[in-house]
Structures are given as structure tokens and as C-alpha cells.
C-alpha positions in Angstrom: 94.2 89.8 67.9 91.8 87.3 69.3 94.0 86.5 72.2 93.5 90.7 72.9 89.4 90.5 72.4 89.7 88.3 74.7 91.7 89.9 77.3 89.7 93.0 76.8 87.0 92.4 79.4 89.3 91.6 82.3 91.4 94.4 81.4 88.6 97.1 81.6 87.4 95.1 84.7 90.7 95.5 86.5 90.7 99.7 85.4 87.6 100.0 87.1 88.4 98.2 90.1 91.7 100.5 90.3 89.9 103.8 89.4 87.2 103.5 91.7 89.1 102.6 94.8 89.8 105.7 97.0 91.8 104.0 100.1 88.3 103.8 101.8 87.0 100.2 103.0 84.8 99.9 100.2 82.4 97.8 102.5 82.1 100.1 104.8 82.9 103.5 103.6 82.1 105.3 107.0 83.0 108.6 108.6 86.3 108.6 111.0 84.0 109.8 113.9 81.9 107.3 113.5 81.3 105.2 117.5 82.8 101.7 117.4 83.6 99.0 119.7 86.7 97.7 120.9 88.2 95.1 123.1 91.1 97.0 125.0 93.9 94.1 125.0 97.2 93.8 123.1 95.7 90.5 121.3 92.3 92.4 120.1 92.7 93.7 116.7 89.2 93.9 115.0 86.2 97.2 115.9 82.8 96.2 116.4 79.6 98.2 115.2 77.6 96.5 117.9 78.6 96.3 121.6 76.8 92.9 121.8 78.8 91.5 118.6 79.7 87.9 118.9 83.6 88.8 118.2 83.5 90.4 121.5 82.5 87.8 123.7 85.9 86.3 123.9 87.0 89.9 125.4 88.5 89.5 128.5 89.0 93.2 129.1 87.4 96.6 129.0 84.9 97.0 125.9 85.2 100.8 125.2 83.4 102.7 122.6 86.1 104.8 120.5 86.2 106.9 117.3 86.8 104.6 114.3 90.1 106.9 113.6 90.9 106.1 117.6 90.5 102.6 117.2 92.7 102.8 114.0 95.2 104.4 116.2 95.0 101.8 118.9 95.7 99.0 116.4 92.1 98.0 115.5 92.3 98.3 111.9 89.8 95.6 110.4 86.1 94.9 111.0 85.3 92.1 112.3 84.6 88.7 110.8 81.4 88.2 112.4 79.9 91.4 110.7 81.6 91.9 107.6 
């Protein structure tokens, strides 16, 4: 029984965590339309909220402002580092 008073915060911890997420990032939790910033290569995988983001200096190629749901689509599926 103590063993289970215990456990009993980590359990109801762990519910909410997987009750409350919806598939959304919960970081960002933005609208599909919402303008990003891409680096058009096969290598780039991150969007950018600013055009002047540090991630994109090392883009060698077109910078393109898409749809989030576009750059989804194009492979660009996590923010990036430098502004999460």
C-alpha cells in the first residue's frame, strides 16, 4: 500500500501528460497556414519563424517562405534548435 502512495503522483502525472496531448507541438501549437522559413535542399530538415534565424545561415540554397503544412510536406517537420 505504501509502495502505491507512492506511485500515485507519477501516475496522475503521466494521465495528464497523455490526456492533454492532442498531436499538436505543444511548444508551438500554431495554425497550418501559418508563414515559415525553409532552406530548399534535400539535407535541410528544420522551418524557421525568422528569415534571419541563425539555423539558416548554413543554407546554401533558396530560403523560401512556405505554409507550415507546406513545409511539413516538403520534409521540414521540426523547429529548429536555435529557436525552440
Amino acid at each position: 500500500m505504501k509502495k502505491l502512495l507512492k506511485a500515485l503522483p507519477l501516475i496522475l502525472f503521466s494521465a495528464i501528460i497523455a490526456f492533454s496531448f492532442n498531436g499538436e507541438d505543444p511548444r508551438t501549437n500554431i495554425s497550418p497556414n501559418t508563414k515559415v522559413f525553409i532552406c530548399v535542399s534535400e539535407g535541410a530538415y528544420a522551418y524557421h519563424y525568422k528569415k534571419n534565424c541563425r539555423g539558416l545561415g548554413n543554407c546554401k540554397h533558396e530560403i523560401k517562405e512556405v505554409t507550415l503544412e507546406e513545409a511539413f510536406k516538403k520534409g521540414k517537420k521540426k523547429l529548429c534548435g536555435w529557436e525552440d
